[in-house]
KERO-186964 format. One record per residue (C-alpha): residue number from 1; residue in three letters; x, y, z. Coordinates in pm, 1 decimal. Layout:
! KERO-186964
- i, aa, east, north, up
- NUM, ala, X, Y, Z
...
//
This chain:
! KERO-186964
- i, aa, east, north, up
- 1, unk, 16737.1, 6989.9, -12110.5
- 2, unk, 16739.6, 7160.2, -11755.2
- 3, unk, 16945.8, 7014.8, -11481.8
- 4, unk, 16782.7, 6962.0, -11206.2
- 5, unk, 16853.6, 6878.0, -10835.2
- 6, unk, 16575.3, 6677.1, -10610.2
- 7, unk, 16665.4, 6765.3, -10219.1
- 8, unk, 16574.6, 6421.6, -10013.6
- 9, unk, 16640.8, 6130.4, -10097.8
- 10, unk, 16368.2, 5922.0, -9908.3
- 11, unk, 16029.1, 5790.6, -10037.6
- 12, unk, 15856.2, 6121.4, -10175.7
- 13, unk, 16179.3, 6194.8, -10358.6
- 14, unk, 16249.7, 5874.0, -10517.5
- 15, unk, 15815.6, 5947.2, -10643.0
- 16, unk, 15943.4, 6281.2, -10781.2
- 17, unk, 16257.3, 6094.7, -10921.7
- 18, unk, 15985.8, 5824.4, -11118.2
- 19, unk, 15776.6, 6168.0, -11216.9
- 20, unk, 16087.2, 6354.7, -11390.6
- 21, unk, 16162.6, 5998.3, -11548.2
- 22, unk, 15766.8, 6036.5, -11657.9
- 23, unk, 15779.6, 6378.2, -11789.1
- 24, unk, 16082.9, 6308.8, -12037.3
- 25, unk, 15889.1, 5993.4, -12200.4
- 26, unk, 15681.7, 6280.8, -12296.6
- 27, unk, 15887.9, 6545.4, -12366.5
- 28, unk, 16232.0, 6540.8, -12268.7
- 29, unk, 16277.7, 6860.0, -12048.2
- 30, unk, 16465.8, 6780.4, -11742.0
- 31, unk, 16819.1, 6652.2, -11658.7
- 32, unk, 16804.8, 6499.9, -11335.5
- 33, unk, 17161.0, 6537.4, -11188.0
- 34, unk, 17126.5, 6325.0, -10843.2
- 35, unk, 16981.6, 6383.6, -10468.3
- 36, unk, 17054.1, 6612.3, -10185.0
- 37, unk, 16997.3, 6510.1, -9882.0
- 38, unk, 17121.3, 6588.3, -9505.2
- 39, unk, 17164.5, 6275.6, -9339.3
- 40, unk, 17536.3, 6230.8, -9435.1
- 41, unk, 17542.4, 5796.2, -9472.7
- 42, unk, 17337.2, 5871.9, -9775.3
- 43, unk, 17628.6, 6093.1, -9917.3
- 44, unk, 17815.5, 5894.4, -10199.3
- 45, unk, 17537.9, 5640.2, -10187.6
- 46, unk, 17295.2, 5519.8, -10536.4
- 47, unk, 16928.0, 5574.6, -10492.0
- 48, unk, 16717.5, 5413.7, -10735.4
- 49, unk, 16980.5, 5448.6, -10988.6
- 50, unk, 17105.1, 5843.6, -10904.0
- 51, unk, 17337.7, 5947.5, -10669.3
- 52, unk, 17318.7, 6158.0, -10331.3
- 53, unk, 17571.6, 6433.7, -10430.1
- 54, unk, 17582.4, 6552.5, -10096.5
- 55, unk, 17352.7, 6799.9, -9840.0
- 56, unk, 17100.6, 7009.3, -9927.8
- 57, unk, 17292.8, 7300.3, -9915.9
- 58, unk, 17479.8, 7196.6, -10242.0
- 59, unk, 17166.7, 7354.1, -10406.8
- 60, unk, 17303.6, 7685.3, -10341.6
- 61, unk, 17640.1, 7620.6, -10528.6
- 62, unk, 17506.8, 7420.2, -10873.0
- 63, unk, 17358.0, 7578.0, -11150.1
- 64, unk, 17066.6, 7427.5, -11150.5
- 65, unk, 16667.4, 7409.5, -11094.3
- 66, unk, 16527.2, 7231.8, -10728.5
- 67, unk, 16229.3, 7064.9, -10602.8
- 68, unk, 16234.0, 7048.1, -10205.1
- 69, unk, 16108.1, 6668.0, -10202.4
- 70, unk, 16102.0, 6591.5, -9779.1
- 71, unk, 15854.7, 6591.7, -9513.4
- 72, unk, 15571.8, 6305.3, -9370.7
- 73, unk, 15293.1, 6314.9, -9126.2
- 74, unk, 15580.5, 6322.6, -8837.1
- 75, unk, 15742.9, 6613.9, -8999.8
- 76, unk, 15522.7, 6796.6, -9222.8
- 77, unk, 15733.7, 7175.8, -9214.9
- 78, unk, 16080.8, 7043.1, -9296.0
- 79, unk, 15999.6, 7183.7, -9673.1
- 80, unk, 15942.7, 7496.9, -9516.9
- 81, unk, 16251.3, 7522.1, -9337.2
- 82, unk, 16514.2, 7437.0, -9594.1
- 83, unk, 16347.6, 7647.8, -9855.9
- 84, unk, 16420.7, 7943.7, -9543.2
- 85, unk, 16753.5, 7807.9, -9465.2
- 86, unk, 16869.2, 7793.1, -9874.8
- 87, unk, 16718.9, 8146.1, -9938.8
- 88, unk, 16675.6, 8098.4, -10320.1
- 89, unk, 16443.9, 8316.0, -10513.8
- 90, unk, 16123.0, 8141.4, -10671.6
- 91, unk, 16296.9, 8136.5, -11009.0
- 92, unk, 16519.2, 7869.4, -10893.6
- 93, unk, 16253.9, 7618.2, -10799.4
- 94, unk, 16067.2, 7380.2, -11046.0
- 95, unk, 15758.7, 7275.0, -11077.0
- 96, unk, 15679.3, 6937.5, -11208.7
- 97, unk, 15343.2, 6756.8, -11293.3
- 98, unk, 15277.0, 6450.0, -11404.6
- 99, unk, 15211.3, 6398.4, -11749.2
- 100, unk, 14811.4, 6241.4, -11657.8
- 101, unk, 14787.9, 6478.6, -11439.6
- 102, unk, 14433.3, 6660.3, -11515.3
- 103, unk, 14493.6, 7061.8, -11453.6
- 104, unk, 14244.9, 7304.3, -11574.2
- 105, unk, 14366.8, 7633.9, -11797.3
- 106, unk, 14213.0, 7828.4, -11499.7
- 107, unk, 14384.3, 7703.9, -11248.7
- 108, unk, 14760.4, 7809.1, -11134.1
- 109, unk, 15027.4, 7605.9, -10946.0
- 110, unk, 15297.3, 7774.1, -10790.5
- 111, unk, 15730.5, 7734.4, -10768.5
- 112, unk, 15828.3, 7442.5, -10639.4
- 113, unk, 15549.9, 7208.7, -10638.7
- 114, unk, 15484.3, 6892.5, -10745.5
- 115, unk, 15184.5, 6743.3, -10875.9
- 116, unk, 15173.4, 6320.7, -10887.0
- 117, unk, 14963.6, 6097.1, -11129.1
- 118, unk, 14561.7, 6104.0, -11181.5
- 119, unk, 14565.3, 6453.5, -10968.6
- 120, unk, 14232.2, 6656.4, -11105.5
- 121, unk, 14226.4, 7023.0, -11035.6
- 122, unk, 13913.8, 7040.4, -11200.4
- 123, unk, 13837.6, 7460.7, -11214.0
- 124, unk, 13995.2, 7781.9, -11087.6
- 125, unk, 14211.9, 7614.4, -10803.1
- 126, unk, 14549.9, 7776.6, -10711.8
- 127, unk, 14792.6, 7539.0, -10566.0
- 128, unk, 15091.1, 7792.0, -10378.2
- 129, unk, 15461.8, 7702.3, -10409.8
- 130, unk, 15653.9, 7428.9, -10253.8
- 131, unk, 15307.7, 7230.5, -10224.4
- 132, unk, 15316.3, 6813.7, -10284.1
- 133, unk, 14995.0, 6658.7, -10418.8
- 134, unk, 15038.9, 6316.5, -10454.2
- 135, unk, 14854.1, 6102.0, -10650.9
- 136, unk, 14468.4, 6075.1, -10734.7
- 137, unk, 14424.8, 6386.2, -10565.6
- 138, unk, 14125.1, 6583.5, -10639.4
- 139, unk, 14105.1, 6957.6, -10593.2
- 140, unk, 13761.1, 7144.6, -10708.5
- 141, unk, 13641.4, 7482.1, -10853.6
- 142, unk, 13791.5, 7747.4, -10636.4
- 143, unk, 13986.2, 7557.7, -10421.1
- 144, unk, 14312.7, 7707.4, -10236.7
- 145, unk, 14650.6, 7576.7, -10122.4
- 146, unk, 14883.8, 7723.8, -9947.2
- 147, unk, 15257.1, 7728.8, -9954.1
- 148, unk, 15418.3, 7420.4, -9829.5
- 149, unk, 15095.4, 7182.6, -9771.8
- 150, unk, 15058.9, 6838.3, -9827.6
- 151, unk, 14800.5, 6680.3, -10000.6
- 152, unk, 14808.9, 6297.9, -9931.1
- 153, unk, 14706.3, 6019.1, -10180.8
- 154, unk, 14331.1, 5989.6, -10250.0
- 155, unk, 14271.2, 6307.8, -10076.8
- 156, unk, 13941.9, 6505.6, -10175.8
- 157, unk, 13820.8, 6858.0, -10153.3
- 158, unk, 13483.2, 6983.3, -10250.8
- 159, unk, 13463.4, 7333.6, -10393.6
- 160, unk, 13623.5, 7636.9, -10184.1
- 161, unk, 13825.5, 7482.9, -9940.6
- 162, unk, 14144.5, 7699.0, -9804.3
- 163, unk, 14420.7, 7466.0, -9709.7
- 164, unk, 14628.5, 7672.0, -9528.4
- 165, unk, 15039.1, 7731.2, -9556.5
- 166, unk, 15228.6, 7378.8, -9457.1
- 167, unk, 14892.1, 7186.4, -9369.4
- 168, unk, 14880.1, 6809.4, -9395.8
- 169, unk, 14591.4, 6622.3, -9518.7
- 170, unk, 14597.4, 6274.5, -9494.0
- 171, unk, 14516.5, 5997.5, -9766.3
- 172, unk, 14151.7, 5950.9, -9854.4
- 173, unk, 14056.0, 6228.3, -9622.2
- 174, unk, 13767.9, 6420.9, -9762.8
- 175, unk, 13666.9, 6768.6, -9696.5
- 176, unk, 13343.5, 6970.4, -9697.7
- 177, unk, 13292.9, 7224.8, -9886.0
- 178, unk, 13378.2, 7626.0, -9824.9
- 179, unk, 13580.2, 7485.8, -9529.3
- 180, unk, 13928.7, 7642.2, -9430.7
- 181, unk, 14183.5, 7362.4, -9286.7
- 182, unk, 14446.4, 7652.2, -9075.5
- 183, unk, 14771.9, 7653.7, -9116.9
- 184, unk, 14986.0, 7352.4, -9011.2
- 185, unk, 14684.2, 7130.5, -8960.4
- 186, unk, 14711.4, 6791.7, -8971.0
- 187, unk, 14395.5, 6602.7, -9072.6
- 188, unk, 14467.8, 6221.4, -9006.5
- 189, unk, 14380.6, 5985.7, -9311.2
- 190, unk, 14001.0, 5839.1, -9386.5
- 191, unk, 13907.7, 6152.1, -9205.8
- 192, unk, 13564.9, 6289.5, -9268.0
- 193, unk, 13616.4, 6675.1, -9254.8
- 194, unk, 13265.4, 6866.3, -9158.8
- 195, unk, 13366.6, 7184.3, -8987.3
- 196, unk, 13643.5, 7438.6, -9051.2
- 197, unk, 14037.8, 7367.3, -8858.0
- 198, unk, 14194.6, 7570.3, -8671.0
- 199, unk, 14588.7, 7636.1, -8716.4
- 200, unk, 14808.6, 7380.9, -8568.9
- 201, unk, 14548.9, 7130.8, -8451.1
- 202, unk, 14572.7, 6738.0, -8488.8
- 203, unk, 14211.5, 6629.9, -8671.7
- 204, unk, 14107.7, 6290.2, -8699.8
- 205, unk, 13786.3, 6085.5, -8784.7
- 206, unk, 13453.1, 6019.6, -8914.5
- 207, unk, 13352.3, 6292.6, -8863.8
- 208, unk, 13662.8, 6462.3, -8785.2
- 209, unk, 13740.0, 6568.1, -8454.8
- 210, unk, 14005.7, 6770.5, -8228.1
- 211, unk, 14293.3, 6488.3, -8136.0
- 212, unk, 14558.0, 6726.0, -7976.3
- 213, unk, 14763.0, 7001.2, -8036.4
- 214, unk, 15044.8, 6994.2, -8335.7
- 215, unk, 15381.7, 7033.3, -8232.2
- 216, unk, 15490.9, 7081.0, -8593.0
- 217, unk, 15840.3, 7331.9, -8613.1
- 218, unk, 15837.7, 7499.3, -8933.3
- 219, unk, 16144.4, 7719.9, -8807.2
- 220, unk, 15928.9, 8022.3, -8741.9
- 221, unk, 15791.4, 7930.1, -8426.1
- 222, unk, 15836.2, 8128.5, -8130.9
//
């Protein structure tokens, strides 16, 4: 089995925690040494039954694989910049999927991403690295996510949608298709998506419409 270290320790990492757990029912395949996270109370501390080693830096140190497990709708690039700040190459990082997971031959997810129960990516969809779907998540024929997006429970795409690099789509949101969604979107959740995103805009609605601005900091900002 394949050690492996979970950075977070908050709600989507405890979820990725439950999915390793999931995978070795199956097939055991993964030997889930503990959390890493940066808020230093949690250090020492029992999290659903496995311990936060220490910060997320200890990745760098351990001989072992890493999923980057952080980030919400407040902070939505905080996978992007510890993946930047730990400098590991892609051969490092896991990727895990759930076990009913539904994933086409033709389609491709990438280093560092994690896929969450009931997800469908139904035909020629590439999911980039260091993405989170979570669960009942459908992605269609030819769809494309970038690195470090979020894909929010009950979330659905039609065919050909571009989600671009760290963009946040919001539970039960549902997208049109051939649409792009720019990079570091946020569309808000129930949203009703009709008309393509630009980068870094808040998106909310039914149909969705511009909200304000994101102030998002995924570490490369001017």
């Amino acid at each position: 089995m394949t050690p492996l270290l979970i950075v977070g320790a908050g709600g989507f990492a405890r979820e990725t925690a439950q999915l390793v757990h999931a995978i070795n029912d199956v097939s055991p395949t993964w030997e889930p040494l503990g959390f890493l996270d940066d808020d230093p109370a949690k250090h020492g501390t029992v999290v659903d039954g496995m311990p936060v080693l220490g910060g997320s830096d200890e990745a760098v140190k351990r001989d072992a694989r890493i999923v980057v497990c952080t980030g919400n709708s407040r902070d939505y690039a905080s996978r992007a910049r510890i993946v930047a700040r730990l400098g590991l190459p892609p051969e490092r990082y896991a990727t895990l999927v759930h076990p009913t997971a539904s994933v086409s031959r033709s389609s491709t997810i990438g280093p560092g991403s994690i896929v969450l129960a009931q997800v469908v990516l139904t035909a020629s969809v590439t999911v980039g690295a260091h993405v989170s779907v979570m669960p009942h998540v459908t992605l269609t024929h030819d769809d494309v996510v970038g690195d470090f997006a979020t894909l929010t429970a009950g979330a659905r795409l039609a065919g050909g949608v571009h989600v671009g690099r760290g963009a946040y789509i919001g539970s039960g949101a549902l997208v049109r298709e051939t649409l792009t969604i720019g990079s570091y979107a946020l569309v808000g959740m129930g949203s009703v998506v009709i008309r393509d995103i630009p980068a870094r805009q808040v998106w909310a609605g039914v149909p969705a419409r511009f909200i304000r601005s994101s102030t998002v900091d995924d570490g490369a900002l001017a």
